[in-house]
C-alpha positions as CSV (number, residue, x, y, z in Angstrom):
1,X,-112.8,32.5,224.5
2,X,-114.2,29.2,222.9
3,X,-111.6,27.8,220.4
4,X,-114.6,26.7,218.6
5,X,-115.4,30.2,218.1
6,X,-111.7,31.1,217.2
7,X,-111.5,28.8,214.5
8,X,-114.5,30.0,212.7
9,X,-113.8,33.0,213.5
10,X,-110.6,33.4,211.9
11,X,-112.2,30.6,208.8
12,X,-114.9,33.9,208.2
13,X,-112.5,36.1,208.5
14,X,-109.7,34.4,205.7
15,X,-112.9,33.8,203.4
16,X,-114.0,37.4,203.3
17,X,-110.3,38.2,202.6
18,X,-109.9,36.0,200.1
19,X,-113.0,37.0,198.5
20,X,-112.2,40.5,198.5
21,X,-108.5,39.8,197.2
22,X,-109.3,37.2,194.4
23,X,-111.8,39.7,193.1
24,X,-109.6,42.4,192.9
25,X,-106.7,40.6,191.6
26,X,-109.0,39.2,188.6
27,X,-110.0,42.7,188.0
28,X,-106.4,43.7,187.9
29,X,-105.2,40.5,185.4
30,X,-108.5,41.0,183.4
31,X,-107.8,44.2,182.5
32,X,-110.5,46.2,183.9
33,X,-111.1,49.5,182.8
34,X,-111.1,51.2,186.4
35,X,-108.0,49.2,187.6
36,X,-106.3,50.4,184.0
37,X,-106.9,54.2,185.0
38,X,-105.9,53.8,188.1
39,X,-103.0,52.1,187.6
40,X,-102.5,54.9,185.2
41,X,-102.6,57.3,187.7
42,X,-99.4,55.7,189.4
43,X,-97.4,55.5,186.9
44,X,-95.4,52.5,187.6
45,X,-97.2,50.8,184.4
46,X,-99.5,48.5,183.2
47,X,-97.1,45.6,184.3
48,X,-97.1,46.6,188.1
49,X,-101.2,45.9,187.4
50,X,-100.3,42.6,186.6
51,X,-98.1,41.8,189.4
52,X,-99.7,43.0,191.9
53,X,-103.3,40.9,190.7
54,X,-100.9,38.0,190.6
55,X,-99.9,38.6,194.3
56,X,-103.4,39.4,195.5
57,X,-104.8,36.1,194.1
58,X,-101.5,33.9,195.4
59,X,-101.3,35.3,198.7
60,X,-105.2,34.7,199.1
61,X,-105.0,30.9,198.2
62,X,-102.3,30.8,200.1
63,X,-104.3,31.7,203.5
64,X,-106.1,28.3,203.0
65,X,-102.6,25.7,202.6
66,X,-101.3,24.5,206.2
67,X,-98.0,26.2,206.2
68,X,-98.3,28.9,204.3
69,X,-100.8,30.8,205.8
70,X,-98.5,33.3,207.1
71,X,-96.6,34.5,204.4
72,X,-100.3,34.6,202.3
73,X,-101.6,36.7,205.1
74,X,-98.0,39.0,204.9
75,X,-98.3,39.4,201.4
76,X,-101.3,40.5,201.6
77,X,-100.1,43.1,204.6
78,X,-97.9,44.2,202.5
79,X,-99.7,45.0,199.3
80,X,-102.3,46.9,200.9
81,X,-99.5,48.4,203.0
82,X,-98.6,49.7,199.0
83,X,-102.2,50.4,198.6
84,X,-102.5,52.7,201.6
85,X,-99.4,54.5,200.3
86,X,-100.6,55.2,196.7
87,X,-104.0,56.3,197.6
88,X,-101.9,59.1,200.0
89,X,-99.9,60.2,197.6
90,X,-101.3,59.7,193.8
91,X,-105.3,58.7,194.1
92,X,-106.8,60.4,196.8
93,X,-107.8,59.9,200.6
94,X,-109.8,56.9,199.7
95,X,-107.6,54.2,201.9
96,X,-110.0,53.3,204.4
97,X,-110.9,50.1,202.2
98,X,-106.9,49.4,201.6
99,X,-106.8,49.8,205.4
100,X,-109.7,47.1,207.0
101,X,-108.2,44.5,204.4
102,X,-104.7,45.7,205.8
103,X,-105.8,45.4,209.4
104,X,-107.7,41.7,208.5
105,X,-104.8,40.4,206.9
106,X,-102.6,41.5,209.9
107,X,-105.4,39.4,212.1
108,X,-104.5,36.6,210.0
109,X,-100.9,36.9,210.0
110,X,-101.1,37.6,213.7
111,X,-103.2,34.0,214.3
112,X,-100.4,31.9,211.9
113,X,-97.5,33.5,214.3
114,X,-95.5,30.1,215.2
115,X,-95.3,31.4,218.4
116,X,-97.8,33.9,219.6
117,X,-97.0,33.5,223.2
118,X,-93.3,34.4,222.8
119,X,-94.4,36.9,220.6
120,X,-97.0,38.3,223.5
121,X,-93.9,38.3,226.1
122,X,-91.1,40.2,224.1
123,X,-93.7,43.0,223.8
124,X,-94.6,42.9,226.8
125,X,-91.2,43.1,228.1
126,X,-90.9,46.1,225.9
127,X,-93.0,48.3,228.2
C-alpha cells in the first residue's frame, strides 16, 4: 500500500478519534445532563465523570505529540475498554459505539508500535 495513503489514512483516522473523544470528554467535565445520569447509573460517582473526561481529552491530544502517540491511543483503549464493560453490566447493550472508538484507537495504537515487525513475528511464531 502507498505510504502516502497510510499516513492520511491513519491522520483521518486520529482526527475522527480525537473529535469524538474531546467531545465527550467536554460533555463529561461540563456537566452534561445525560453524562450526569449516566454516570449515575454506575455508581462510582460524579468524580469518576470527571476523570474519565480528563482522560478522554488528554489521551486525544496526545495522539497528535511525536512520542506520545501510543500511550494516547492506549488510554484511549483502555477507557472505552471500561466503557464496553459498563454498558454490559449497568447501562444496557448499547456498546457498539464504545466498541468502533475501541477498535480505532487499537488501529492507532497498533500504527505507534515501535516495532511492528517484531511485533508481526512473535505472533506469528505463536501459531
Amino acid at each position: 500500500m502507498n505510504n502516502t495513503i497510510k499516513k492520511y489514512g491513519l491522520l483521518f483516522i486520529k482526527v475522527i478519534v480525537a473529535l469524538a473523544f474531546v467531545s465527550a470528554g467536554l460533555a463529561k467535565v461540563s456537566g452534561v445532563e445525560m453524562m450526569v445520569q449516566t454516570f449515575e447509573a454506575i455508581g462510582f460517582g460524579q468524580w469518576f465523570r470527571y476523570l474519565t473526561g480528563a482522560i478522554e481529552i488528554s489521551a486525544a491530544v496526545l495522539l497528535f505529540i511525536p512520542g506520545k502517540q501510543l500511550l494516547g491511543a492506549l488510554l484511549l483503549v483502555c477507557t472505552m475498554l471500561g466503557a464496553i464493560a459498563a454498558h454490559w453490566i449497568w447501562l444496557g447493550p448499547s456498546a457498539l459505539p464504545a466498541i468502533i472508538l475501541g477498535l480505532l484507537s487499537g488501529v492507532i495504537a497498533f500504527a505507534h508500535l515501535p516495532s511492528k515487525t517484531a511485533f508481526i513475528e512473535r505472533r506469528s511464531a505463536l501459531r
